[in-house]
N, C-alpha and C positions, 0 to 999 in steps of 0.2 A: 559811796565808799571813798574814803581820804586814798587820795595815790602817793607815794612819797617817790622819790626819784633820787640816786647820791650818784655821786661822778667821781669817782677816788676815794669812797670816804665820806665826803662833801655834800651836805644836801641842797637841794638847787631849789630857788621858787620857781614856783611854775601859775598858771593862771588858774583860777577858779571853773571859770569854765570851758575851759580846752577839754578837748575828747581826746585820750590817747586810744590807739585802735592797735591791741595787741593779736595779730595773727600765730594760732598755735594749731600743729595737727598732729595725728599719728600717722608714723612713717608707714609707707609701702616700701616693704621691704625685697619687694620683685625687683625694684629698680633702685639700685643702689643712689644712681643719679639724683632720686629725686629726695632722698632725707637731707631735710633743711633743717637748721632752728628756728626758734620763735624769736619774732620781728616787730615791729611798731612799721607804722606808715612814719611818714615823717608829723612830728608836730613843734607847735612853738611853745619858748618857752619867755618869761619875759628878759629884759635888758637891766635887770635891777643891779642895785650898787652888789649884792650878793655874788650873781650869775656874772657880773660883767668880773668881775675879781677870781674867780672860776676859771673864766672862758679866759682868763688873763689880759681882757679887753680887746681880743682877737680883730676889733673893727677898728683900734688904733694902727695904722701902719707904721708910725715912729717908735713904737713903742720896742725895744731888742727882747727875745726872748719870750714871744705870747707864745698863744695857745696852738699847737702843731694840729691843724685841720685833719691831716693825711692820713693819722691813726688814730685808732681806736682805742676808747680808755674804757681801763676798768667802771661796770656800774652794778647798780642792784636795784629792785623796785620794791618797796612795799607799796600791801592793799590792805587799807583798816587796821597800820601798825606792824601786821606779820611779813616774813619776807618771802617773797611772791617767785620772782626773777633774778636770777645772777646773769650777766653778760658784758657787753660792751656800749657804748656810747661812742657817736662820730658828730660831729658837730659839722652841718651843712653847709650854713650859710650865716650870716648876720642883714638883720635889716637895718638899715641906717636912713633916718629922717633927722633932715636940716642938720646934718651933723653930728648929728649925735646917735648911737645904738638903740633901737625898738625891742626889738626882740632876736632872738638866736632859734634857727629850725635845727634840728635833731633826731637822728634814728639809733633804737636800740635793737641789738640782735641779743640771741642768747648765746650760752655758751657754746652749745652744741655748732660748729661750723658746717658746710655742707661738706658732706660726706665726700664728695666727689673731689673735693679742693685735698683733703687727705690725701688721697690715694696719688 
């Protein structure tokens, strides 16, 4: 099944065959604590002229004005076209080889925050 993945809007490329691992469950509602949203492990995505114009080239440090690691941006996921997940996206890390950007790691939450951070 096609994944699509948009960061604002924006759709990102991503690799053919990366496994994104979306964690989802139903809440226990005994324990207020523990209702979470749905999550991703972290995965990569690539460093392409797309993604890097995106991420605002986040692995330039000359650059004024990149991409603010610290928060969380609007995203949405489709699968096979339809739209699957609405949430967030945080941008990890950047890989950098000889210079230049590889790839970007990335996790998405949903909307839903933990319940606990609410209260």
């Amino acid at each position: 099944m096609i994944t699509k993945i948009y960061i604002e809007g924006q759709l990102i490329d991503t690799y053919d065959d990366e496994a994104m691992e979306l964690n989802s469950s139903i809440a226990n509602t005994d324990d207020i604590t523990k209702i979470n949203s749905d999550y991703t492990k972290t995965f990569t995505v690539p460093a392409s002229s797309k993604n890097n114009r995106i991420f605002k080239h986040f692995y330039n440090a000359d650059i004024d004005n990149t991409f603010d690691a610290r928060t969380k941006k609007d995203a949405f996921i489709e699968l096979g076209g339809l739209p699957f997940k609405t949430g967030k996206i945080r941008l990890d890390k950047v890989s950098v080889k000889k210079g230049k950007p590889s790839s970007y790691t990335i996790n998405f939450w949903g909307n839903l925050v933990n319940f606990k951070e609410l209260i």
